[in-house]
N, C-alpha and C positions, 0 to 999 in steps of 0.2 A: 622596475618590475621585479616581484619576488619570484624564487623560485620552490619553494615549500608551502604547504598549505593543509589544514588537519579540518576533517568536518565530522559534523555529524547526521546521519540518513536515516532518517524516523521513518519507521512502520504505519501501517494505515489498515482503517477496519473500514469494511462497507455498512454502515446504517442503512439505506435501505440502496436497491440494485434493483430496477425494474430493468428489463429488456422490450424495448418500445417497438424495436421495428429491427430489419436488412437491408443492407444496402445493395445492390447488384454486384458492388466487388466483393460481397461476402461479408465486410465489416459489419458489426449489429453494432445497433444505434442503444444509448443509456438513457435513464434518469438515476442517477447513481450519488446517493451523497457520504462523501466519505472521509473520518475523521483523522488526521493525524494523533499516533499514541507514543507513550516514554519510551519505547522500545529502539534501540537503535543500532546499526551499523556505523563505525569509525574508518574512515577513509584518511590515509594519509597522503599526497602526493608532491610529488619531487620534479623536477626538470632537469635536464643536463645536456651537452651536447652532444650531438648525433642525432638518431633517430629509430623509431622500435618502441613498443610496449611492453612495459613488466608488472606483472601480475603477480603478488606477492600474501599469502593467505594461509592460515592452518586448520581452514576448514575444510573438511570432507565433504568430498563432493562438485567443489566447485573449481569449473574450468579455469584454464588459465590460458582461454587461447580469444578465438575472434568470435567462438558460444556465449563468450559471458560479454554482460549489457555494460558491462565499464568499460570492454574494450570496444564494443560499437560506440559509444557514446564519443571516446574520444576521438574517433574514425571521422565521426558525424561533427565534433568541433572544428577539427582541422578541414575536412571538406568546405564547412559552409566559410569561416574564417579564411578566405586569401591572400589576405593579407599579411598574417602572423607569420613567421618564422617558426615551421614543425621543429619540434624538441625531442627526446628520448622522454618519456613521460614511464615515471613507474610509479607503483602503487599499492601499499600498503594497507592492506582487508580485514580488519578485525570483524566478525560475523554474530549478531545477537540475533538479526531476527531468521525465523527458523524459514526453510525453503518447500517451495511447493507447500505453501500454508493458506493462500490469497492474501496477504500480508503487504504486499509489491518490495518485498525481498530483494531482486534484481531491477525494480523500477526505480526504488529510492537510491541506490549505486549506483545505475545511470542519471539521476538528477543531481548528486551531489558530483558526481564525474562533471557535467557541463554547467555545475553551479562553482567550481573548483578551477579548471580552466580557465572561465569568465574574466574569472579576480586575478587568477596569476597573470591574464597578459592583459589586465587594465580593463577590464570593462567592454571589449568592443561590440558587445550585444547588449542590448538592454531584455530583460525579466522575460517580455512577450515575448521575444525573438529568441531567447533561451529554450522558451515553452514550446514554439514551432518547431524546433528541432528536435524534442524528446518527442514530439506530437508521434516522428516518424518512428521512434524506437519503440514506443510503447503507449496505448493509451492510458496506463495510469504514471507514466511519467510526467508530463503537466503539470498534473495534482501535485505530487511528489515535492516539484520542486518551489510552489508557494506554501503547500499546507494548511496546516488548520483546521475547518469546516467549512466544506463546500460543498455545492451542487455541482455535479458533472453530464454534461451533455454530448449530443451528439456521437462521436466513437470515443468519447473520452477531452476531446480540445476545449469543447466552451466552458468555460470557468465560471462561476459566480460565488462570490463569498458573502458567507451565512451566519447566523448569530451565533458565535463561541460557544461548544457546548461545556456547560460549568456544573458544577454541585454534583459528579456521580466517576464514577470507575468503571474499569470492565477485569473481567478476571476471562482472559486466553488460553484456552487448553487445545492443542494441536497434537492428536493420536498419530502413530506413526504413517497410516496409508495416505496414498497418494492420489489426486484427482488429477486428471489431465481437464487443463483449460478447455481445448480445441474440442474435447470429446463431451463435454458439460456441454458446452454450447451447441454442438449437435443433438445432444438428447433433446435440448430443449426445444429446438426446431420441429420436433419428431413427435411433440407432447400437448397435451392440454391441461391448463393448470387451473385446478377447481379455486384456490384463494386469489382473492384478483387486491389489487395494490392499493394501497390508499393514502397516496403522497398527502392530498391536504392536510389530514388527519396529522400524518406524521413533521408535517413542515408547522403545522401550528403547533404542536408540542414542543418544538425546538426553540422558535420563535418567542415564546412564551415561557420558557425554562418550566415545562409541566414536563416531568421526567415520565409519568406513568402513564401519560395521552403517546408521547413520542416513543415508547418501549412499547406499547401494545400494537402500534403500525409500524413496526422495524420489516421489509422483507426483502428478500433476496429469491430473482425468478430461478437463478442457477441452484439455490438451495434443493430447489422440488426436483430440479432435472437431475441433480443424482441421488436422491432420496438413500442415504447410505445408513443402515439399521446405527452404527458406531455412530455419527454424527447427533441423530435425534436422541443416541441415549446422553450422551454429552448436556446436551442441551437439555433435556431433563433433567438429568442431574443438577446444573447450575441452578435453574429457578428450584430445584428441592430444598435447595441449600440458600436461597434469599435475594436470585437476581430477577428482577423487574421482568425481564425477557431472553432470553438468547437466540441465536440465529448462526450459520455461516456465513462466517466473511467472503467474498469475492468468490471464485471457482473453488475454495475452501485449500486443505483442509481443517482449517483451524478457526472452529467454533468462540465465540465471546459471550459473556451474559454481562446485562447491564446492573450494577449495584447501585445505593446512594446512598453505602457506606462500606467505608473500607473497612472496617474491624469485619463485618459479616462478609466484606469477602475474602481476605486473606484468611478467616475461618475456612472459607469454601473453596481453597485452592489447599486446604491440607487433605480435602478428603478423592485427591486426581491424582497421590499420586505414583501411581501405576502410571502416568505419561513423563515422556522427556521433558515436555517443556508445557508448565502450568503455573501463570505468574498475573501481578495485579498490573493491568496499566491505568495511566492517566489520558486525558486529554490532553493533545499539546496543541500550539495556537502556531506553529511552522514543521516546514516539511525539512529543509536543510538548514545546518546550524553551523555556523564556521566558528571553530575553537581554538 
């Protein structure tokens, strides 16, 4: 059994995010397909005797207590695993992708957290059973921890994997203000949305690597629910400058336009920037990368 372990926690954009329905306990139901991109967080973790969590990071901002989803995650391995023998588990937090962005920032940190675990004490969960446990920390943890291009259902659990998207980029500009999840998704409840969703549209253009069928049906319902002046100019701007489409990712804040070509868009991330963080990602084809 080893005791060290280094990963990497890929970022993820929402292509399209239809909100379908509610559930009575409040959970709203998805049609959400969403890509893993190059952007990443580095997790490093250790084992030793005793027992206690350390949380170890030089990012601003981020907890170091039972708030942050790495230290639930590993609460949530050791719970469901009865069998292992609890360890002192600490952890070392290198930070790329930017927080409160719709990114899953703190989803991908809990999935590399119980994809990290897994391996250090041998495997005693197999993928699925990994995935039911993040199911509870988070609905885009799941995703997180397979990757790639997928279709996500129900509160985020049902998985289906979809054809790789290839041949294009995205260029991510995330302004400093901040969207609350919980309050997005109340507006939306509260709302009527004149553009209504057109998954076929957009599932055949993926299907068929037609970048400009699949960029013209990209939507997101929580986009219109906070209809924020900064976002739409964002998004403006990217397609001024040569992207196929833009949208907001997840409860946002942070806006993507799709290219399919990089020279036009690292053109189009020199003219952002007035923002912290405006950079080209890729498609990646996994959510966790053990390095």
């Amino acid at each position: 059994m080893a005791d060290k372990i280094k990963l990497r926690a890929y970022a993820k954009l929402n292509l399209f995010l239809e909100i379908t329905g509610k559930r009575d306990d409040g959970y709203h139901l998805l049609r959400s397909v969403m890509q893993s991109v190059s952007l990443f967080d580095t997790l490093e973790f250790s084992l030793s005797d005793g027992e206690g969590i350390e949380i170890i990071t030089d990012a601003k901002g981020v907890p170091l207590d039972k708030k942050n989803l790495i230290w639930k995650a590993i609460d949530a391995f050791y719970a469901r695993a009865e069998e292992v023998k609890r360890k002192k588990v600490s952890v070392k937090l290198k930070k790329k992708i930017p927080t409160m962005a719709g990114m899953a920032g703190g989803s991908s940190d809990a999935a590399a957290t119980l994809v990290a675990l897994n391996e250090l004490y041998d495997k005693p969960f197999t993928t699925s059973q990994i995935c039911d446990i993040g199911a509870r920390l988070g609905a885009d943890v799941p995703f997180c921890i397979k990757g790639g291009t997928i279709l996500c259902e129900g509160i985020g659990e049902k998985l289906s994997a979809l054809e790789p998207l290839k041949d294009c980029c995205f260029v991510v500009v995330k302004p400093d203000l901040s969207i609350s999840t919980p309050e997005a998704y109340k507006k939306f409840d509260n709302m009527v949305i004149d553009r209504q969703p057109d998954y076929p549209s957009f599932a055949e253009g993926l299907k068929n690597n037609n970048l400009n069928l699949m960029s013209r049906a990209i939507y997101n319902s929580l986009e219109y629910a906070c209809a924020v002046k900064e976002i739409n100019d964002i998004k403006y701007k990217l397609v001024e400058n040569g992207a196929k489409n833009s949208m907001m990712t997840g409860s946002g804040s942070a806006v993507f336009g799709i290219f399919d070509n990089i020279k036009t868009a690292k053109n189009a991330v020199k003219t952002f920037g007035e923002y912290t963080f405006c950079d080209v990602l890729l498609p990646v084809n996994m959510g966790v990368e053990i390095v």
